[in-house]
C-alpha positions in Angstrom: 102.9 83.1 73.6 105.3 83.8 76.4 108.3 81.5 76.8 108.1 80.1 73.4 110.2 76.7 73.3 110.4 76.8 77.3 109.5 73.8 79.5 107.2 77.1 81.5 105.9 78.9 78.1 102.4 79.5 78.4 99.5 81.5 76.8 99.1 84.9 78.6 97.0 87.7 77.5 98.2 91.2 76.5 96.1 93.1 79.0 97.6 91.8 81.8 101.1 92.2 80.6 100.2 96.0 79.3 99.1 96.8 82.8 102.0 95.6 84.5 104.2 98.0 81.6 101.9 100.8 82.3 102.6 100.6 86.5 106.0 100.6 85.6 105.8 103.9 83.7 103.5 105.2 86.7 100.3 105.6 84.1 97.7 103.3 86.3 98.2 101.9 89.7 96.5 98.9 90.6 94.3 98.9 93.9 92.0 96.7 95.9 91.1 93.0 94.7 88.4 91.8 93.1 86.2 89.6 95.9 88.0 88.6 98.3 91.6 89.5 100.1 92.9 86.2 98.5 92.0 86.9 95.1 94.7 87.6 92.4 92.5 89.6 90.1 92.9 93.6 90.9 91.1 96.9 90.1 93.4 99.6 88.0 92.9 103.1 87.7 95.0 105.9 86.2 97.7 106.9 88.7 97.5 110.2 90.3 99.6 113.0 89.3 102.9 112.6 90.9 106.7 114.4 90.1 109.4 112.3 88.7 112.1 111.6 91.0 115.8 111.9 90.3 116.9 108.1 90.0 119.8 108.6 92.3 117.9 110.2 94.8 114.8 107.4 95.0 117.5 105.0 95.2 118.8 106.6 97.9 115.2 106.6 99.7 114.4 103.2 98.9 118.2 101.6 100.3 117.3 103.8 103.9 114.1 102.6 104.3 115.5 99.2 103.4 118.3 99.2 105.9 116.0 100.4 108.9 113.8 97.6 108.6 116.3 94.6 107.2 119.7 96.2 108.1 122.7 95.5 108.5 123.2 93.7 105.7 126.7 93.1 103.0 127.1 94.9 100.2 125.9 91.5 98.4 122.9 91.9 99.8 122.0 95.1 98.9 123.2 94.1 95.3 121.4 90.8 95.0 118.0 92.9 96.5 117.9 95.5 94.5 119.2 94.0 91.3 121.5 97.9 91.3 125.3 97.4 90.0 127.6 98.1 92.9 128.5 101.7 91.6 124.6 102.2 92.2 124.5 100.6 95.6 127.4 101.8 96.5 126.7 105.2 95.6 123.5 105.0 97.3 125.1 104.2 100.9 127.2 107.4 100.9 124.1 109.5 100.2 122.3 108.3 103.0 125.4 108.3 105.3 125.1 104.6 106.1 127.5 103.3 108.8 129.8 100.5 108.6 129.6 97.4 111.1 131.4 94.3 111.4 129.4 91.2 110.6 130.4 87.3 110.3 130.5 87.3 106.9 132.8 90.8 106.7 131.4 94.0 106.2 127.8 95.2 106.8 125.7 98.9 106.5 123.1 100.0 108.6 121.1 103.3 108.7 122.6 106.8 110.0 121.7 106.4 114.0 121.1 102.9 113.9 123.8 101.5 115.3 122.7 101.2 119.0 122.8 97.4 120.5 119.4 95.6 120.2 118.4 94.4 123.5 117.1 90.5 123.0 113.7 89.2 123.8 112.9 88.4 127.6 111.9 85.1 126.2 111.8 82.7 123.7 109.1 83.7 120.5 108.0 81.4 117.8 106.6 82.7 114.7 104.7 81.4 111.6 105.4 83.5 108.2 103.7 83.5 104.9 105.1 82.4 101.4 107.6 84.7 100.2 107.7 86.4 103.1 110.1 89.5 103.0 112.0 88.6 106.2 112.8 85.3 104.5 113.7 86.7 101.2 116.1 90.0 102.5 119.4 88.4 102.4 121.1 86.7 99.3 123.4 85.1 102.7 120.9 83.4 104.5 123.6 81.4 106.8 123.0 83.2 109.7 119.2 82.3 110.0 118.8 79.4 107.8 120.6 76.2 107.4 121.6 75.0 104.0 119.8 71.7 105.1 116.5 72.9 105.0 116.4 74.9 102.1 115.4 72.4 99.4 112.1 71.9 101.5 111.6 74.9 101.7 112.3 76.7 98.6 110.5 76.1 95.1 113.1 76.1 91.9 113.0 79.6 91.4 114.1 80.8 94.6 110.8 81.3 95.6 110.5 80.4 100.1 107.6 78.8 101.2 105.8 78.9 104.4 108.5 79.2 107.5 108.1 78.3 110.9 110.3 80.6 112.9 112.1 79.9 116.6 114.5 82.9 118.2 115.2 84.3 115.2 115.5 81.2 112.7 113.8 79.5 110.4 113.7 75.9 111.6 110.7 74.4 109.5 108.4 75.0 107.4 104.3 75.0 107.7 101.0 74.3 105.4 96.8 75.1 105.7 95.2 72.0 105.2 91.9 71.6 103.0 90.0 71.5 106.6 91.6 74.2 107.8 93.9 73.0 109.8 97.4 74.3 110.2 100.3 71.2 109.8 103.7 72.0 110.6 107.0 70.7 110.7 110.5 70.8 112.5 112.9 68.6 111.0 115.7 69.0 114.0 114.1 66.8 117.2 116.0 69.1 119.5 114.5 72.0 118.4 111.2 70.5 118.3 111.2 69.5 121.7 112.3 73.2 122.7 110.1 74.7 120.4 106.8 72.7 120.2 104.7 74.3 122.8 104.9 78.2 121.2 105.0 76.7 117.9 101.8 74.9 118.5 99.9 78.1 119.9 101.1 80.1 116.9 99.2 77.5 115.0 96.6 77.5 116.9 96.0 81.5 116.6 96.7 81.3 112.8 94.3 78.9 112.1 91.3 80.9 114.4 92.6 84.2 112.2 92.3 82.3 108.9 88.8 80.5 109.7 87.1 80.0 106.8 89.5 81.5 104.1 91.5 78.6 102.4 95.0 79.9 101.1 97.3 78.5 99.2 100.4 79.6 97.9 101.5 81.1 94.5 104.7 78.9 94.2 104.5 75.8 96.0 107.3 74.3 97.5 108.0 70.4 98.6 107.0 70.7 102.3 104.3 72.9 101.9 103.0 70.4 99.0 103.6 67.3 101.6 102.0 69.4 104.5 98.5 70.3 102.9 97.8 66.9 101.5 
């Protein structure tokens, strides 16, 4: 029994749950589904023989590769990702020579060399992104590409984000696959719909001829993804 007494306890069995401890201690890694790419059932096998790193020094690795992908980001950020104390994240930064930049909401780290200007995009882009996407779930401050009015549509009780609809760089709505296939979508702000509808549109339309026949639906369902589908 997991959760005993909780509203979310549950009956699991201990062969799952002994894998999972045995990836953590790098003794089996788990490797292609079972059927298809949907499927939530894996093969295991034992792990290859690999050297133990120096804690310090993986952290280190994982925070650079981190910061050239998602950077800049705060110091909360970092924190809040990584679930480090801020000896550990701070200690990481000065290892990998991370340089300091002024953001909105104070100061921010990006990687050694990365602090050339970004040139923005010729044109508008709209994007559709998957449940728990990582470029929705980077940031614990999500102000700067999210607005606090959309996030109980689009984020289930545990934190968990749902399918986003994306438009220059923000998440302005959210979007479901329906049982036939279809791809629904929604933009809650009319002014950004108008601006947005066309790209948005032809990002469902290429989503849905990618998909075809495969049927997903998300782990954690959220209320507009729920309301979307039906």
């Amino acid at each position: 029994m997991y959760a005993a007494g909780k509203s979310y306890e549950g009956v699991h069995t201990v062969s799952s749950r002994l894998l999972r401890v045995l990836g953590v201690e790098g003794k089996v890694v788990r490797g292609r589904p079972l059927g298809s790419w949907t499927s939530s059932q894996f093969r295991w096998a034992p792990a290859p023989p690999h050297p133990e790193l120096d804690p310090a020094a993986a952290q280190a690795g994982l925070l650079e590769r981190w910061l050239r992908v998602c950077g800049p980001a705060t110091e909360a950020d970092l924190k809040w990702w990584t679930g480090w104390r801020v000896t550990e994240v701070r200690r990481a930064l000065a290892a990998i020579g991370a340089h300091e930049v002024a953001l909105e909401e104070g100061t921010g780290f990006v990687a050694a060399g990365d602090v050339d200007p970004v040139a923005a995009p010729e044109r508008p882009w709209a994007a559709l992104l998957p449940a728990l996407d990582p470029t929705a779930m980077a940031w614990q401050r999500r102000d700067w590409y999210l607005s606090e009015a959309l996030r109980p549509e689009l984020f289930d009780r545990s934190g968990n984000v749902g399918p986003t609809v994306w438009w220059n760089g923000r998440v302005v709505g959210g979007w479901a696959q329906r049982a036939d296939g279809g791809i629904a979508w929604r933009i809650p702000d009319a002014g950004v719909r108008r601006e947005a509808e066309q790209a948005v549109a032809a990002e469902a339309e290429r989503l849905r001829g990618w998909l075809g026949t495969t049927r997903v639906t998300p782990r954690f369902r959220t209320p507009l993804e729920r309301e979307l589908s039906a």
